[in-house]
ROTIFI-509531 format. One record per residue (C-alpha): residue in three letters; x, y, z. Coordinates in Angstrom, 3 decimals. Example, Ala and Ser with C-alpha at 12.3 -4.5 7.8 and 13.67 -1.06 7.14 Angstrom:
! ROTIFI-509531
+------+----------+----------+----------+
: type :       xx :       yy :       zz :
+------+----------+----------+----------+
:  ALA :   12.300 :   -4.500 :    7.800 :
:  SER :   13.670 :   -1.060 :    7.140 :
+------+----------+----------+----------+
END
This chain:
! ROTIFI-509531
+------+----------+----------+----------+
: type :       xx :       yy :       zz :
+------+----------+----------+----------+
:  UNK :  184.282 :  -39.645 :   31.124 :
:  UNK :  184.986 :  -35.929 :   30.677 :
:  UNK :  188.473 :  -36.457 :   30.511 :
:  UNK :  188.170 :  -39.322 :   28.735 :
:  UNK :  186.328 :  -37.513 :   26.090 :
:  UNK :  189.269 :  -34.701 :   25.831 :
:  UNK :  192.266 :  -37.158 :   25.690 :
:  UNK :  190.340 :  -38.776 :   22.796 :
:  UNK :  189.479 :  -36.171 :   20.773 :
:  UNK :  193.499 :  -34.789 :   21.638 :
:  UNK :  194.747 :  -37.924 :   20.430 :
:  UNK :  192.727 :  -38.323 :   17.336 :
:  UNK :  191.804 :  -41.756 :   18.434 :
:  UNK :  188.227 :  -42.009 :   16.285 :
:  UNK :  187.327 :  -45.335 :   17.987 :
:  UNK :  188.096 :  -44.359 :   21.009 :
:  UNK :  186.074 :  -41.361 :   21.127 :
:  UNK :  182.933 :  -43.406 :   19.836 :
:  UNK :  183.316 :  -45.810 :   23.235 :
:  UNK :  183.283 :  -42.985 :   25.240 :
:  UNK :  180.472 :  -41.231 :   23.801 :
:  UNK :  178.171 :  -44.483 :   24.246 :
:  UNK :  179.578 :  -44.555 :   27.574 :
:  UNK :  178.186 :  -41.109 :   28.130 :
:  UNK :  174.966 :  -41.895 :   26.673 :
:  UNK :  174.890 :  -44.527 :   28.873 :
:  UNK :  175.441 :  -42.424 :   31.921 :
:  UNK :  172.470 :  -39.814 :   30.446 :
:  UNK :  170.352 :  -42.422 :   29.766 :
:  UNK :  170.178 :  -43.290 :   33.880 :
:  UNK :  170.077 :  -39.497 :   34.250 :
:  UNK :  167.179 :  -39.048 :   31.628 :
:  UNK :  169.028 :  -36.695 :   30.208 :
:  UNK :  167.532 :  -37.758 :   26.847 :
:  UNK :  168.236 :  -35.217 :   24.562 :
:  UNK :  172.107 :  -35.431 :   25.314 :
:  UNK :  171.936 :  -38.698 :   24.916 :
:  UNK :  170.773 :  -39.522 :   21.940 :
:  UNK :  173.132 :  -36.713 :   20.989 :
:  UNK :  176.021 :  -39.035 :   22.331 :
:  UNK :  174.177 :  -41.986 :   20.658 :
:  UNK :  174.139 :  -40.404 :   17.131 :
:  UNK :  178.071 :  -39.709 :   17.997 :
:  UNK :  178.977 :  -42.855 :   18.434 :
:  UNK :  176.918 :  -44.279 :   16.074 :
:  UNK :  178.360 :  -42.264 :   13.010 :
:  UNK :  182.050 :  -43.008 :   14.507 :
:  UNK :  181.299 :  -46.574 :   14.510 :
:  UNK :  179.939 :  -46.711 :   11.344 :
:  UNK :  183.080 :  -45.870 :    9.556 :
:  UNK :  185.183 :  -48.534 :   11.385 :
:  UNK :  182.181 :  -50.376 :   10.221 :
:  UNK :  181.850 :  -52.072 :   13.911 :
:  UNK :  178.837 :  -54.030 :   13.225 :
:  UNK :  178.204 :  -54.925 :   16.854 :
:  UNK :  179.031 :  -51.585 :   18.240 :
:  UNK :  176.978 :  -50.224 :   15.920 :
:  UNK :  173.846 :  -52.615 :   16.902 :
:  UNK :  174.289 :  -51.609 :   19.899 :
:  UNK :  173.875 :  -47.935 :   19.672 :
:  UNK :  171.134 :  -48.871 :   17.467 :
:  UNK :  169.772 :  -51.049 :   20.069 :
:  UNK :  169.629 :  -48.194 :   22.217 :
:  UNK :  168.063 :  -44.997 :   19.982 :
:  UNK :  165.330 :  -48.031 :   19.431 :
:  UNK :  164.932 :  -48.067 :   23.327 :
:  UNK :  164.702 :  -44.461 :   23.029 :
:  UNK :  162.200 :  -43.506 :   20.024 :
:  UNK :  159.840 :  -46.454 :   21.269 :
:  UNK :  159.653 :  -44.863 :   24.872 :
:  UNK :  158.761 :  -40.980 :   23.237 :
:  UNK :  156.420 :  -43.007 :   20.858 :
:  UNK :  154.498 :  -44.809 :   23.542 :
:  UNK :  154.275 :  -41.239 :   25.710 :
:  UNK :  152.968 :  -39.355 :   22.487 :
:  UNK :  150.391 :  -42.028 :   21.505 :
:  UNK :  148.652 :  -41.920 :   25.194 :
:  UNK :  149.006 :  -37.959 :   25.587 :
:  UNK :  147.202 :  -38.030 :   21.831 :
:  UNK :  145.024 :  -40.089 :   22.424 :
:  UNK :  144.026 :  -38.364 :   26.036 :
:  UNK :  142.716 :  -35.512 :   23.905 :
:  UNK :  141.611 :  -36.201 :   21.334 :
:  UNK :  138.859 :  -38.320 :   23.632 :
:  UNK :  137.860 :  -35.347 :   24.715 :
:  UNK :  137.162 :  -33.939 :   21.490 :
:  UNK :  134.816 :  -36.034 :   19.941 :
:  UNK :  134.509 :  -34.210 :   16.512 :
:  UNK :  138.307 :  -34.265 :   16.527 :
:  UNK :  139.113 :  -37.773 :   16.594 :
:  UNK :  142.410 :  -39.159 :   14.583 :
:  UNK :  143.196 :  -35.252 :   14.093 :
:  UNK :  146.650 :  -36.214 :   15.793 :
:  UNK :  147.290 :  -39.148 :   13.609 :
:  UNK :  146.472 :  -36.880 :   10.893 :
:  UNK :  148.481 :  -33.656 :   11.157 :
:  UNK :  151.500 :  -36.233 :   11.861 :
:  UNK :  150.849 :  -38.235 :    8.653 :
:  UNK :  150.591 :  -35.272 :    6.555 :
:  UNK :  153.068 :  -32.773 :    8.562 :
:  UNK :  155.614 :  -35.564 :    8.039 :
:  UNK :  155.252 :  -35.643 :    4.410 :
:  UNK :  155.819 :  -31.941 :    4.060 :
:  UNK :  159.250 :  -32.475 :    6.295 :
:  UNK :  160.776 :  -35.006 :    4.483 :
:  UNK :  159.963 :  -32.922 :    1.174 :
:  UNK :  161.287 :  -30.065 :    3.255 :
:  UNK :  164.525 :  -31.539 :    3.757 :
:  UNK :  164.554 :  -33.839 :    6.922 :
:  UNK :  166.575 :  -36.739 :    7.405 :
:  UNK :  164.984 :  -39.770 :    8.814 :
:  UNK :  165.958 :  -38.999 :   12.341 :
:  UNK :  164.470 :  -35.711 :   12.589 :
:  UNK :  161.622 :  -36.754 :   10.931 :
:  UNK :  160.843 :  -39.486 :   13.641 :
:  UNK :  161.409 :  -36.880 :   15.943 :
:  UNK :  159.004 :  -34.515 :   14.258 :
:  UNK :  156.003 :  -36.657 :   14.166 :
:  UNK :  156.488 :  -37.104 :   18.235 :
:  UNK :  156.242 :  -33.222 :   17.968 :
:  UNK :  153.463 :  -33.333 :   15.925 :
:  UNK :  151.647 :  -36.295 :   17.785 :
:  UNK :  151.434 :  -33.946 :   20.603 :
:  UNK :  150.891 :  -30.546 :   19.316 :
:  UNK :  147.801 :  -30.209 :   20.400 :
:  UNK :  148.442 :  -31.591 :   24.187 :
:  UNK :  147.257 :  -28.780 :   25.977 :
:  UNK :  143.946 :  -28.704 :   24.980 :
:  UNK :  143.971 :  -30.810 :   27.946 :
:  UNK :  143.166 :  -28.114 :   29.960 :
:  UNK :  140.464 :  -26.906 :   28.261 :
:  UNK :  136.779 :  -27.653 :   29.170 :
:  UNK :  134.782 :  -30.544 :   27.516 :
:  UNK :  132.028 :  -28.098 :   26.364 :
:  UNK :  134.085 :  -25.559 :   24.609 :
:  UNK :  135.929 :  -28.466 :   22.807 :
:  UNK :  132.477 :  -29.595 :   21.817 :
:  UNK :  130.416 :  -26.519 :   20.977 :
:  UNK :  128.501 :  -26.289 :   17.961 :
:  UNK :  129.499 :  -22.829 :   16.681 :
:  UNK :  132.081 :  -20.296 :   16.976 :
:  UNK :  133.230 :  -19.696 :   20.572 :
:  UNK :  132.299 :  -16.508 :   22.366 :
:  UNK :  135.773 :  -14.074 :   23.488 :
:  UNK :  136.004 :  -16.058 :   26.920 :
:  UNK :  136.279 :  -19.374 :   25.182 :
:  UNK :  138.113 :  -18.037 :   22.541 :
:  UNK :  140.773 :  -16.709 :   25.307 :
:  UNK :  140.942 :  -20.022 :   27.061 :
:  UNK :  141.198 :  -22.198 :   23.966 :
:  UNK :  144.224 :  -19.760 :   22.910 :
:  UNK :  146.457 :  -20.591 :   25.909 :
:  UNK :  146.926 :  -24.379 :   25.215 :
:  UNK :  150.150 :  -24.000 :   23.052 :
:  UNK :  152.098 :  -22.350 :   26.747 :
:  UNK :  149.868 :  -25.038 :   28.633 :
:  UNK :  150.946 :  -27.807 :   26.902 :
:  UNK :  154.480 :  -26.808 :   26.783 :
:  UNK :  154.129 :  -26.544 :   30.679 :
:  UNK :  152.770 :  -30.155 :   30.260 :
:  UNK :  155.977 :  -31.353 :   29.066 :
:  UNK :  158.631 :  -29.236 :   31.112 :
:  UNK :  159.862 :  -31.864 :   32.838 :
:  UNK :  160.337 :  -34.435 :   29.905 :
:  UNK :  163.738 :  -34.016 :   28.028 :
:  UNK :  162.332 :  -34.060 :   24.443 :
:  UNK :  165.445 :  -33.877 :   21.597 :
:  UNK :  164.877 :  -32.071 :   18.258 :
:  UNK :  161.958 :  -29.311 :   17.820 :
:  UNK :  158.889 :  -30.620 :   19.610 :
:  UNK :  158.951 :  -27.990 :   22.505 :
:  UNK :  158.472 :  -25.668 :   19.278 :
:  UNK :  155.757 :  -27.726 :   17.782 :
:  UNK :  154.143 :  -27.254 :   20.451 :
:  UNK :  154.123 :  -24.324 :   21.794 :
:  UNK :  154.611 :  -22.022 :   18.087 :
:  UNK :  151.971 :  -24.114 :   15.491 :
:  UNK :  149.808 :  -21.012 :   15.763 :
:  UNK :  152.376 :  -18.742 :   14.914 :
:  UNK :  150.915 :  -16.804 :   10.975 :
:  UNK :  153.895 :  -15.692 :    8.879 :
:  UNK :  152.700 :  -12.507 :    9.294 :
:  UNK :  153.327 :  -12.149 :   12.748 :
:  UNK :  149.887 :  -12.261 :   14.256 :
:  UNK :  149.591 :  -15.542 :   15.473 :
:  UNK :  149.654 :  -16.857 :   19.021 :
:  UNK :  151.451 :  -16.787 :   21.746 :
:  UNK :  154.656 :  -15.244 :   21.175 :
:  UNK :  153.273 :  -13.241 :   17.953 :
:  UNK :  156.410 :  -14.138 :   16.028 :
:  UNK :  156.490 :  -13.722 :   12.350 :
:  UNK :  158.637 :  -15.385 :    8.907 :
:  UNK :  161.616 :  -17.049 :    9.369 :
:  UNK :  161.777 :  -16.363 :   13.259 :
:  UNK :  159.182 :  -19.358 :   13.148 :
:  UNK :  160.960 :  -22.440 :   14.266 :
:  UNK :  160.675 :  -24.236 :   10.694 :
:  UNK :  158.589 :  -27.210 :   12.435 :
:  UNK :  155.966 :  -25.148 :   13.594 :
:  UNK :  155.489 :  -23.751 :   10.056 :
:  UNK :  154.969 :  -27.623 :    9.099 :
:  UNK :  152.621 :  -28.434 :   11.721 :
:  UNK :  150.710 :  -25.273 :   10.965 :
:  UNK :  149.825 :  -26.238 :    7.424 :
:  UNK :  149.309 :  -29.519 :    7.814 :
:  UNK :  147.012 :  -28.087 :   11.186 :
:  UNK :  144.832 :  -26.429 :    8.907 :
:  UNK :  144.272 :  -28.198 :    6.639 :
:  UNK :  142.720 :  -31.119 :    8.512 :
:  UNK :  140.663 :  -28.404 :   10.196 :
:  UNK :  139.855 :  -27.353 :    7.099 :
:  UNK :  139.041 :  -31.089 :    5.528 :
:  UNK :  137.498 :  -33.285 :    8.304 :
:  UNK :  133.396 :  -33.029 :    9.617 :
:  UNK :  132.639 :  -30.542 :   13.041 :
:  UNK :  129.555 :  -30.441 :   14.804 :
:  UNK :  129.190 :  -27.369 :   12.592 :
:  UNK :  129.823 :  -28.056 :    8.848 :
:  UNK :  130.895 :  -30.928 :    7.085 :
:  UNK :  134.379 :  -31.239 :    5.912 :
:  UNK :  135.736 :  -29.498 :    2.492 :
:  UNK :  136.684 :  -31.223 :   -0.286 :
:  UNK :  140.365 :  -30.849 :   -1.106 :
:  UNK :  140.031 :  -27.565 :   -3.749 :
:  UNK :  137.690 :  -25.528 :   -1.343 :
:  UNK :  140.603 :  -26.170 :    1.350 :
:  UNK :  143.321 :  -25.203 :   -0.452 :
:  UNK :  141.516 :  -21.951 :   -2.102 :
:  UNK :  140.828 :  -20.981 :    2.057 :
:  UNK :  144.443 :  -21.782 :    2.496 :
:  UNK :  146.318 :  -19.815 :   -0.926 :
:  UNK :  143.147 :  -16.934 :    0.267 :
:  UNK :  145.482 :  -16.222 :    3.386 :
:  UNK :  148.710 :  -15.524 :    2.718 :
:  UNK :  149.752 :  -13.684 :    5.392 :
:  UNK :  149.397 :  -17.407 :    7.703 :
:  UNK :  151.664 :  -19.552 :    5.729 :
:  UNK :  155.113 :  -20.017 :    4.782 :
:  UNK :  154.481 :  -18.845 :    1.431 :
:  UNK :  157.410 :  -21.607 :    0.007 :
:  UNK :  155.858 :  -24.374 :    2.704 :
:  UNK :  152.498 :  -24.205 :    1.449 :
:  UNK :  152.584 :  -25.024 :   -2.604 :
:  UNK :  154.399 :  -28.029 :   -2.023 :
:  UNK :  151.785 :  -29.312 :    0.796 :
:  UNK :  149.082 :  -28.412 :   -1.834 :
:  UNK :  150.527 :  -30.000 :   -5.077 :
:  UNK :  150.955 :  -33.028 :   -2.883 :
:  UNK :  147.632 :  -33.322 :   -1.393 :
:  UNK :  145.695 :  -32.239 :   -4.643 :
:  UNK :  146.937 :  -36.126 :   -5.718 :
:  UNK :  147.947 :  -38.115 :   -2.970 :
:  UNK :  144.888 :  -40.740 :   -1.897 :
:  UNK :  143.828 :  -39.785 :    1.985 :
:  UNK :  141.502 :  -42.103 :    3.467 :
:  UNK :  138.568 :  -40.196 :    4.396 :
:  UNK :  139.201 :  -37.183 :    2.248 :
:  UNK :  135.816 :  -34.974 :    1.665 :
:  UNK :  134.266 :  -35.387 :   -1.749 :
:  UNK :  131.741 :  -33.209 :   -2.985 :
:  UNK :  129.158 :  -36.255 :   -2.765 :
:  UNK :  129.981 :  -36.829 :    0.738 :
:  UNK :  129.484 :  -32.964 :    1.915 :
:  UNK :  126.218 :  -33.181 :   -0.085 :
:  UNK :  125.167 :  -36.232 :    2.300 :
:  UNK :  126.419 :  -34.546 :    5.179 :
:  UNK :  123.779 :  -31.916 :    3.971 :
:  UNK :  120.825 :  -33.815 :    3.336 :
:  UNK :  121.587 :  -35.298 :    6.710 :
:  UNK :  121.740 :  -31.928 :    8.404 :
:  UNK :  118.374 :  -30.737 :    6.733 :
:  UNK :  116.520 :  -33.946 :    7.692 :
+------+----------+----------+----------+
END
């Protein structure tokens, strides 16, 4: 296939270089080599496309399809293995992937990353895994022990996922959604632009569900006390990411959002 591949592309023979890059995502695909191959699929696909080879180009379709439903299926159970450990966190996940994918495509994605993306973000928070069931779950801020522990789950989940070949940014998601543009965040204490530009996504969106949904300790904010926390610390966003998250979810209607009638019944509740 090698060679194919090189008397193709010396020949200028378009079509023929499209069979043998399906070929070659075929051979990946038994190898799980899955990044490379949907690299070889997208190849093929865009080469077919212009001879406008409807059933090649089903096929290669057939076959990313095959692809995105199997990372779909893995980030859904690793999700939901989590967040059933959490129990004040539940749909967080869902969440930071519906929102997080809304800032993307305004940021510039194209559909395909943007698929891949919400696999990243579906899983961000997969190595809380590790962490105990009680620190999850404590009502109140966690002592410097906890704190420690509950700070490691961006390398462990990376770990979690060494052996699966992800395509696109999710190793980043995950491991780098804690990263402040500032450069104090954690692990790797990286700071601006040296942020893979999907983990300074994921960390706004992050946040701001934090920020917005009910803990053991406080009820969740309403939209404006969120996003005065937020534009308060400037030294943890992507100051050009941020605005357009805000102007967006200052509008948009998000099931569940916190109203300043429902944290007042979450109050009455909590002095009862």
């Amino acid at each position: 296939l090698a060679r194919a591949a090189v008397f193709a592309e010396q020949a200028g023979d378009l079509l023929l270089t499209a069979d043998v890059a399906e070929q070659t995502a075929e051979l990946y695909w038994i190898q799980k080599r899955h990044r490379d191959m949907l690299v070889s699929l997208n190849k093929a696909y865009d080469l077919y496309s212009r001879f406008k080879a409807q059933r090649r180009v089903a096929q290669v379709e057939k076959r990313n399809a095959a692809l995105e439903s199997r990372f779909t299926e893995i980030a859904h159970d690793w999700g939901t293995s989590v967040e059933s450990k959490d129990r004040y966190t539940q749909g967080h996940c869902e969440r930071v992937a519906f929102f997080s994918t809304v800032l993307a495509d305004a940021a510039g994605f194209n559909a395909r990353e943007i698929f891949w993306f919400r696999i990243g973000a579906l899983l961000h928070d997969i190595g809380k895994i590790i962490v105990p069931d009680e620190v999850l779950n404590k009502a109140g801020k966690l002592d410097e022990a906890e704190w420690l522990l509950m700070r490691q789950h961006p390398e462990a989940g990376l770990e979690l996922v060494a052996d699966i070949d992800f395509p696109g940014e999710i190793r980043s998601i995950i491991r780098n959604h804690h990263e402040r543009w500032d450069g104090n965040g954690y692990p790797d204490r990286i700071g601006g632009d040296d942020i893979p530009l999907a983990a300074r996504i994921l960390c706004v969106a992050d946040v701001y569900d934090a920020l917005t949904t009910t803990r053991s300790y406080r009820p969740g904010m309403t939209h404006d006390r969120a996003a005065g926390i937020m534009l308060d610390s400037p030294g943890q966003f992507d100051p050009a990411l941020l605005p357009l998250f805000l102007d967006w979810a200052g509008t948009a209607n998000i099931p569940g959002r916190s109203t300043p009638e429902r944290v007042a019944i979450f109050s009455m509740k909590d002095s009862a």
